[in-house]
N, C-alpha and C positions, 0 to 999 in steps of 0.2 A: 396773258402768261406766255413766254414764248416757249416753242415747241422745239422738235427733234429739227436739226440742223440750222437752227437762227442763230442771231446773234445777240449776245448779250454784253452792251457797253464794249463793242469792237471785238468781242472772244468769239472764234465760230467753237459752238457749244453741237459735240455729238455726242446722242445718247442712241447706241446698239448693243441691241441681241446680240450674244455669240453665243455657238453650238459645239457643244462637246460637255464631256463628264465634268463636273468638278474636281477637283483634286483629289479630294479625300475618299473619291468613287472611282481615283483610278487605278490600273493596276499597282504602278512601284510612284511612291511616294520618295522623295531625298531629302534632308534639310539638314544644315549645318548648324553651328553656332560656337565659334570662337569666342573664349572666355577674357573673362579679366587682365590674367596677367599672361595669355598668347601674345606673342612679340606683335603681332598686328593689329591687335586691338592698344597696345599698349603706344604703338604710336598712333596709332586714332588718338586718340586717350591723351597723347601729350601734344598734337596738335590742336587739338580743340581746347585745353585747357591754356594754352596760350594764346587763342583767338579772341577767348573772353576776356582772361584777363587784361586782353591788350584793348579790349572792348569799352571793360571798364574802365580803363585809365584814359581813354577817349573821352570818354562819358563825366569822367570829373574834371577833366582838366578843360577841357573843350564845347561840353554840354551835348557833346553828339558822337557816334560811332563812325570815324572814320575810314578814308578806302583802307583795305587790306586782305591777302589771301596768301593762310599758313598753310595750304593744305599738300604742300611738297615735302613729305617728313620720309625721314629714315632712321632704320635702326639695327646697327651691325654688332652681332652677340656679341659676348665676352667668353672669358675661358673659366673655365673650372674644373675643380675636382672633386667631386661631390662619391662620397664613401659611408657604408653603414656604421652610424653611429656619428658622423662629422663632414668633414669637407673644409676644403677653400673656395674661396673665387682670386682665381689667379692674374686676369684680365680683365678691364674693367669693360661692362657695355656700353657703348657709343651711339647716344642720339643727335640724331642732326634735323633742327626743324626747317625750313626752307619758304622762302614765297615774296610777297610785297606787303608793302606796307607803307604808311605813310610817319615819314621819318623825320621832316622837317613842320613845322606848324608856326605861321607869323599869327601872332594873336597879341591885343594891345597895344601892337607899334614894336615889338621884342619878336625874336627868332625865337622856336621853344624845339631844343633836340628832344625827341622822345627815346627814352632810354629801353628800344626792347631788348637788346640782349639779356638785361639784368630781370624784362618783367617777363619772356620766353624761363630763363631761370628758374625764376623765383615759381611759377606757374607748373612748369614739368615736375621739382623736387616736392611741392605741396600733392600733389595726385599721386606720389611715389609716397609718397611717408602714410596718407589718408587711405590707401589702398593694398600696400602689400606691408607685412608684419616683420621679412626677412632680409629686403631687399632695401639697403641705405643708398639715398641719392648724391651723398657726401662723399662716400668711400667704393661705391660699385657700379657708380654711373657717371659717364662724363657727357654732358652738355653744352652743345653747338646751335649755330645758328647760323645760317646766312640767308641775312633778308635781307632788300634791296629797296629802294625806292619804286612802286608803282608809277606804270605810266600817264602823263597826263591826260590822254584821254579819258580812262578806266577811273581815276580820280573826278575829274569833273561830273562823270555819270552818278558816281556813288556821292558824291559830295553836293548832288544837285540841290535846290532847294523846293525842286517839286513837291505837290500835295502828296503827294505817294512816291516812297522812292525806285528808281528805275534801275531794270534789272542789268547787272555789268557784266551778262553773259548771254549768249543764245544755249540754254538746254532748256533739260525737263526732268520732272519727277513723278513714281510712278507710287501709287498704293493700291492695296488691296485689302478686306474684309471678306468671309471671316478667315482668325486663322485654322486649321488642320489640328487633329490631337494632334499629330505626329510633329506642328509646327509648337505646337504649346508646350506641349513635351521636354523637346529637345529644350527651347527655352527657358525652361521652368528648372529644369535639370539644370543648366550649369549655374542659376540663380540661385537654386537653393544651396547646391558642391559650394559657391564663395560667397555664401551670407556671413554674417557672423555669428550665430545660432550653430551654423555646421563645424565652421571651423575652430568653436570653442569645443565641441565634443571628440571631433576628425582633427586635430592639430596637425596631421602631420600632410594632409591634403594643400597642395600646394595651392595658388592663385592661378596655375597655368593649366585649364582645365579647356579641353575640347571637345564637345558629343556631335557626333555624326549618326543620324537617324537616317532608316530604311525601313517605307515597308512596304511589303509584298504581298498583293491580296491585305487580310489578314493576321500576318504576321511582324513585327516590330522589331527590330535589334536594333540597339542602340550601343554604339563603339565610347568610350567615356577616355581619353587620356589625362592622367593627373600628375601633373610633376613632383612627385612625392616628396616631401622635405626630408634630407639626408641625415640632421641633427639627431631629429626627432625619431629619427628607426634605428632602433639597435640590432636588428639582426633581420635574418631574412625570415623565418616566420612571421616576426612584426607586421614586416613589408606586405606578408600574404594576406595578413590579420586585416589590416588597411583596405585593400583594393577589396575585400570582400565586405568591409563595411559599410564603402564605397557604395558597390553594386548590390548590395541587400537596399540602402538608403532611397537611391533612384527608384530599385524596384518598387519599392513601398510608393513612392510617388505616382510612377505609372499606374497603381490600381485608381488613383484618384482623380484623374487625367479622363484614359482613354479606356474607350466599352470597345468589347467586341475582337477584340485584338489579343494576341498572346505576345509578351514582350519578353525579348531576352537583351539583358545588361554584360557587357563586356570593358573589362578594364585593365589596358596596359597591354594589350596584346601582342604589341611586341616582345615582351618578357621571355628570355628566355633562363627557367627557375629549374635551377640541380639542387633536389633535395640536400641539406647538410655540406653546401659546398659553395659558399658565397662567392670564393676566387672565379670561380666556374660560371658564375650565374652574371647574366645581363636585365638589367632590371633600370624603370626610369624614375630616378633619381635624382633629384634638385639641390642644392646648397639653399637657393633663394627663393626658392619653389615656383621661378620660372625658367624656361628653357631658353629662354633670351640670354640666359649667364654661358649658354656655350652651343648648345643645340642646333636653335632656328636664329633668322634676322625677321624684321616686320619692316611694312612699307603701304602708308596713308592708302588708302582704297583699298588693300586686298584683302579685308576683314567682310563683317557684317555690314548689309545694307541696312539702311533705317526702317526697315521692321525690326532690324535687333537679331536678323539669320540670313542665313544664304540660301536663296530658296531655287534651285536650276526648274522648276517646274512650274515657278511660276513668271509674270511678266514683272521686269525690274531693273532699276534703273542701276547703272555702274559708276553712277559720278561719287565723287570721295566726299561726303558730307563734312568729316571732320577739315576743322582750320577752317573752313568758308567765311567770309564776315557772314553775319544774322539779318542784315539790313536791305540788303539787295540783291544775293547770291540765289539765284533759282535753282541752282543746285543743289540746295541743301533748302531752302525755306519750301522749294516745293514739293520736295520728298516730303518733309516732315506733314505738309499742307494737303495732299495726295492722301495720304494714311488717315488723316483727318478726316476728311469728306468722305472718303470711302466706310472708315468705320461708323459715322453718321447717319450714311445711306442706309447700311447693311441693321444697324440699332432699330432705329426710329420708322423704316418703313415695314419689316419685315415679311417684306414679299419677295427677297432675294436667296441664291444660293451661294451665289460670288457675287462679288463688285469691284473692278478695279478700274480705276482713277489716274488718268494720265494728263499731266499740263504742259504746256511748252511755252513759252518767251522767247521772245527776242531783245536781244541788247540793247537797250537804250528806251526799251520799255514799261509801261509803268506796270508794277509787279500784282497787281489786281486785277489787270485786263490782259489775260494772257493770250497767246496767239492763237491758242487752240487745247480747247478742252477737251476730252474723251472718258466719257461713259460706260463702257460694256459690264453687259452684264448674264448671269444664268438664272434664269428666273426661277421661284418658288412655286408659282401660281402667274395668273393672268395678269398683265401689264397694261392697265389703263393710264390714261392720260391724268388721273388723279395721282396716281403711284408716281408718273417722271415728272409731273410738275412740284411732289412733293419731294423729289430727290434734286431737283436743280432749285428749290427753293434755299435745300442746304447747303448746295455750293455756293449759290450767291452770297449768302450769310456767312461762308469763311472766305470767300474772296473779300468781300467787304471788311473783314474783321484782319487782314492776313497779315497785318504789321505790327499786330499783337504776337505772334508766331516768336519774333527776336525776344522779347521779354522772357516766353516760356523756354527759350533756349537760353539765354543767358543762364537763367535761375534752375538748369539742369531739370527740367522739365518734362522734357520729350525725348523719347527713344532716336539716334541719331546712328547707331554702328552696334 
């Protein structure tokens, strides 16, 4: 069995002790989680949803996923006027997907153009109609694209015919087990604000929801912004009625959550509310019940990492999982493959207190024998040589299985943003 610093089928494999508190035992905890319909996730959101679909049309037409990488997206608000009781959207929002792609394809003896502008389209207005109730992709969004041909080289990698396909990038991705209440929390929170359980009771709770968690010692606050839908409030008590069912809602959640903690819910803080005096009052307010119709812009990476939060406390990677192809992007297969092993570790052995999981490749490498594994961990109890034989027996087992990974991504499977 190999031990601490060997190699395994060409990976140098290290498994270390690190010293310090855990997270959740130390003083200020942070964690983020940008929602649904935040302009940042919404172009994750429409990057990725163009990857696959572009994946799949690979996949029928061709029998395989060819080179490609959406992951250069933008997206510039629109304008509105959102008023209690109504609104417009005056300007429309402007998505621009961006990357490479493979644009030409000789197959049977015939040149085959691949139509992405139409399957980028058709791919962003389907995640816009399946995900927001207010916001029409026909009439309040306009969709672009410029994607280019990929280079030859980055093509032949991705398009190789090796037994395992090689990786058409030098990174890495990082995971960790377990999470933090304060990390479940926050998650759980904006999951439950845009289920649709909530938002058939909460109607007027928008899709553009963000929770920002803090806690000290503790103590818990959690910050909730909700882009309130403008139709649906007739007046400004409404509005108050709202944000507090809001934050009674969450409340309710955190008892079921986290021990030991005292949680205070806050929502809309920026508000500023003059009794009986609407004209007077600043309040946030949606037509579409996101803030992308005038607010905010969003832009591929500056959302959720693939834990699904933004966690500054803990170790993690920055690369933009959305639009990566599935197939040989280490960028994104091994974030998602990182989170894997680590929760694996953390399950099945139970002799940990953290465990985070760092891989790195190099380009033109085959994506199961990565350059360099990493281990660390905060132990529960004593670390024998039974414990890390049995924690790199489960790496081996997802590195062996690790091209299964595109499937569970194609088929929205795995937490990515």
């Amino acid at each position: 069995m190999p031990t601490e610093g060997t190699t395994m089928q060409k990976s140098k494999i290290m498994f270390e002790r690190i010293r310090g508190l855990p997270i959740h035992k130390q003083v200020v905890e942070i964690v983020e989680r940008k929602g649904l319909g935040h302009p940042d996730y919404i172009i994750d959101a429409a990057c990725e949803a163009s990857s696959v679909a572009l994946s799949r049309y690979y996949i029928e037409k061709f029998g395989r996923i060819l080179h490609h990488n959406l992951d250069k997206g933008l997206l510039v608000g629109g304008k509105a006027t959102p008023r209690l009781g109504g609104g417009t959207l005056d300007e429309p929002i402007y998505i621009l997907i961006a990357g490479r792609a493979t644009l030409h394809v000789n197959a049977s003896g015939e040149k085959h153009e691949v139509p992405v502008g139409k399957i980028v389209q058709e791919a962003v207005k389907s995640f816009i109609r399946k995900n927001f109730r207010f916001l029409d992709p026909d009439k309040h969004v306009i969709i672009d694209h410029k994607i280019r041909q990929g280079s030859n080289d980055l093509i032949n990698i991705v398009e190789s015919v090796a037994e395992v396909p090689l990786s058409n990038d030098t990174s890495f991705g990082v995971g960790f087990a377990p999470f933090t209440p304060l990390e479940k929390l926050v998650l759980e929170s904006e999951r439950m604000i845009n289920s649709p359980s909530f938002k058939s009771i909460v109607r007027e709770s928008g899709e553009d929801c963000k929770v920002m968690g803090v806690r000290t010692k503790d103590k818990i606050i959690l910050t909730v912004a909700d882009g309130i839908v403008s139709h649906l409030t007739p007046d400004l008590d409404h509005y108050v009625s709202v944000k507090e069912e809001i934050a009674n809602r969450v409340s309710d959640l955190a008892v079921k959550i986290v021990e030991n903690c005292s949680v205070e819910v806050y929502v809309n803080t920026a508000d500023k509310i003059v009794a009986g005096s609407p004209e007077n009052s600043s309040i946030y307010l949606t037509v579409t019940g996101t803030s992308a119709e005038q607010g905010d812009d969003g832009n591929t990476g500056r959302g959720n990492r693939a834990s699904g939060l933004i966690t500054p406390n803990r170790q993690m990677s920055l690369e933009a999982t959305a639009g990566k192809n599935a197939i040989s992007h280490v960028g994104k297969i091994y974030n998602v493959l990182a989170f894997r092993i680590a929760d694996r570790i953390y399950r099945e052995t139970n002799a940990f207190e953290e465990i985070y999981v760092r891989l790195l490749s190099q380009i033109g490498r085959r994506i199961d024998r990565p350059l360099s594994v990493s281990i660390q961990y905060i132990s529960s109890r004593p670390i024998n040589s039974s414990i890390r034989n049995e924690a790199l027996e489960i790496l081996y087992s997802e590195l062996e299985n690790v091209t299964k990974i595109t499937d569970l991504i194609l088929e929205g499977k795995v937490t990515l943003f």
